[in-house]
C-alpha positions in Angstrom: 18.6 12.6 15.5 20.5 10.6 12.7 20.6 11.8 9.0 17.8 11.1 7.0 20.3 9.2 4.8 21.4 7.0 7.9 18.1 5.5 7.3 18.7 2.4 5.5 17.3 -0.2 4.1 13.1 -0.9 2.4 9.9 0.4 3.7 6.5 -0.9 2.4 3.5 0.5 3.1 0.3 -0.9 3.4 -3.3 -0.3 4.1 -6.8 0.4 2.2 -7.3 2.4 -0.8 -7.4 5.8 -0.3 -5.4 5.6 2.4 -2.5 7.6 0.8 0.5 4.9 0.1 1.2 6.3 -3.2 1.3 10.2 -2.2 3.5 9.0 0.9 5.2 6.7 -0.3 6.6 9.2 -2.7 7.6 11.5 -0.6 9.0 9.1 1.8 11.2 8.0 -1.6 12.1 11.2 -1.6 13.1 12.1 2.1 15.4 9.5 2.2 16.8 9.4 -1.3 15.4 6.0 -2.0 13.3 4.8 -5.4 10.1 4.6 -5.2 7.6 1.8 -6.6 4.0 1.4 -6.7 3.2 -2.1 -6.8 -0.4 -1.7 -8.7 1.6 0.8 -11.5 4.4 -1.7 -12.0 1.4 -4.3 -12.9 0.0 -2.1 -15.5 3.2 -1.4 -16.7 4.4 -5.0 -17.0 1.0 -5.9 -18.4 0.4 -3.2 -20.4 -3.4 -2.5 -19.4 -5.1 -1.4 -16.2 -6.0 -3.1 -13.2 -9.8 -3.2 -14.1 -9.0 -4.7 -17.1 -6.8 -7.5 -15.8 -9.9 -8.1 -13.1 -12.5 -8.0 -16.1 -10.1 -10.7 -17.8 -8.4 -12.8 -15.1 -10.7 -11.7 -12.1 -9.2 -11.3 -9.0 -7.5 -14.4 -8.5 -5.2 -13.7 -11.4 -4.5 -10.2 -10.4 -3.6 -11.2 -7.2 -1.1 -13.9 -8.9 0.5 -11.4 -10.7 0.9 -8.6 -7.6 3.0 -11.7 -5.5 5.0 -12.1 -8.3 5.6 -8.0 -8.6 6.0 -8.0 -4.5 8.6 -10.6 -5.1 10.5 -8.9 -7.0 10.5 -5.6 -5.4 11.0 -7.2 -2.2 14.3 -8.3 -3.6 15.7 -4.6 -4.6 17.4 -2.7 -2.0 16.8 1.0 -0.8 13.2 1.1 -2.0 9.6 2.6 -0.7 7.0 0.2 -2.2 3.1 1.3 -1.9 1.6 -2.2 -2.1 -2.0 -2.4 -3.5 -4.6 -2.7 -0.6 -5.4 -6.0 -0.9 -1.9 -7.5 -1.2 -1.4 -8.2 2.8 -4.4 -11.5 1.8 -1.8 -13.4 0.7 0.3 -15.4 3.1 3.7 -15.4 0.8 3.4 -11.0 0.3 3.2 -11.1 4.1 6.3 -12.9 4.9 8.3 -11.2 1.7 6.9 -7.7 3.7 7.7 -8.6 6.9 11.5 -10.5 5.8 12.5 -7.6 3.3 12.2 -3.9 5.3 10.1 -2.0 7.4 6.1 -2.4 7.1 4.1 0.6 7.9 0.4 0.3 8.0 -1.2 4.0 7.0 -4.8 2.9 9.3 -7.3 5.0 7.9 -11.6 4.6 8.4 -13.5 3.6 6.2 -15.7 6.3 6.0 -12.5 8.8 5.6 -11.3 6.3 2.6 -14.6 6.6 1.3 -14.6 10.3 1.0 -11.3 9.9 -0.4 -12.0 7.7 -3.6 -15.8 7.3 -3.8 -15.4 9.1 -7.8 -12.1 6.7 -8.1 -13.0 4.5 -11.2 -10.3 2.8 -11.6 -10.7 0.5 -8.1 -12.9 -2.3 -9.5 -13.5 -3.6 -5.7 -15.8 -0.5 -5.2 -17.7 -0.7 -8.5 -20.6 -2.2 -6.9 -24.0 -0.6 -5.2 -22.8 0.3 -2.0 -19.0 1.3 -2.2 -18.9 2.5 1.7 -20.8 -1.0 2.7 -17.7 -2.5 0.6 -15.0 -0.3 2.2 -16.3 -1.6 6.0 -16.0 -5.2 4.8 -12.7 -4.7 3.0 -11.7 -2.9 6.5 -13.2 -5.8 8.3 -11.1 -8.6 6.4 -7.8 -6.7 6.2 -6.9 -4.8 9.5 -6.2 -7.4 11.5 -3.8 -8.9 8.6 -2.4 -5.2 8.2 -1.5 -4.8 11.7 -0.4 -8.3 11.8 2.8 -7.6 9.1 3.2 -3.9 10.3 6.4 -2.6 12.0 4.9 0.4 12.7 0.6 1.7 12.3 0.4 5.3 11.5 -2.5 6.8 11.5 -2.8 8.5 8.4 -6.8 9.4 8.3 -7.2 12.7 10.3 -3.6 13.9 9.3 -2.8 16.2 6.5 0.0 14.3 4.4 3.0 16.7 6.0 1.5 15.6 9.7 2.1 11.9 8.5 5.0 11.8 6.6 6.5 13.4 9.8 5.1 11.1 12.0 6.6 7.9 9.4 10.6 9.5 10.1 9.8 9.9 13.7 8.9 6.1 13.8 11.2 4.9 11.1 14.2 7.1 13.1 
């Protein structure tokens, strides 16, 4: 089994909400001595407000303008773990960057399990609507197939405590 610091190069994870890219991608980071970045806190930082307040101002359209940019730019560092927002796999040009720039892990989680996860979450403005489950199960709907699509590798990171995934992400990364 190589050294954790053998392991070279980016890893970007992707998947739905909830579905723990932050929390792993951290301690991915960490296990191999790489930075981390969350692509959705690197917004807010840049911008200087929250991502409900860019979609109350620009609306999806110009959040999603201003995430490619952010994914380009990570994308272009080296010896990173980037958490992409979930949505950012709907655009073509994040897919390719992904896919052209490091590893792509897919944390596959259900809908309901995501649900139970973030259903007090205020801060996701995609689920401030009537029926945040309903929303989850289209969201799931639309993205999986574009998730699995850019992966490297689909862990499933829904009925695993985060020790049991992060473990199963240096098996497949190794």
């Amino acid at each position: 089994m190589p050294a954790m610091e053998n392991i070279a190069g980016n890893f970007f994870l992707i998947g739905l909400m909830g579905a723990g890219k932050t929390t792993l991608g951290r301690q991915l980071a960490e296990q191999l001595g790489c930075t981390f970045y969350d692509s959705d806190a690197v917004i807010c930082e840049r911008t200087g407000v929250s991502i409900p307040t860019i979609f109350e101002l620009e609306g999806e359209d110009g959040f999603r303008m201003r995430e490619a940019a952010v994914i380009r730019d990570l994308c272009a560092l080296s010896k990173i773990v980037l958490a992409t927002g979930g949505g950012s796999v709907l655009r073509e040009e994040n897919r390719q960057c992904l896919k052209r720039n490091g590893t792509v892990i897919y944390l596959h989680t259900q809908p309901e399990v995501l649900f139970e996860r973030v259903r007090y979450d205020k801060n996701r403005p995609l689920l401030q609507v009537e029926n945040p489950l309903e929303k989850l199960n289209a969201l799931y709907a639309q993205r999986d197939g574009l998730y699995r699509e850019t992966a490297d590798f689909v862990i499933e990171a829904g009925q695993r405590n985060h020790a049991q995934a992060l473990q199963q992400i240096m098996e497949a990364i190794r």
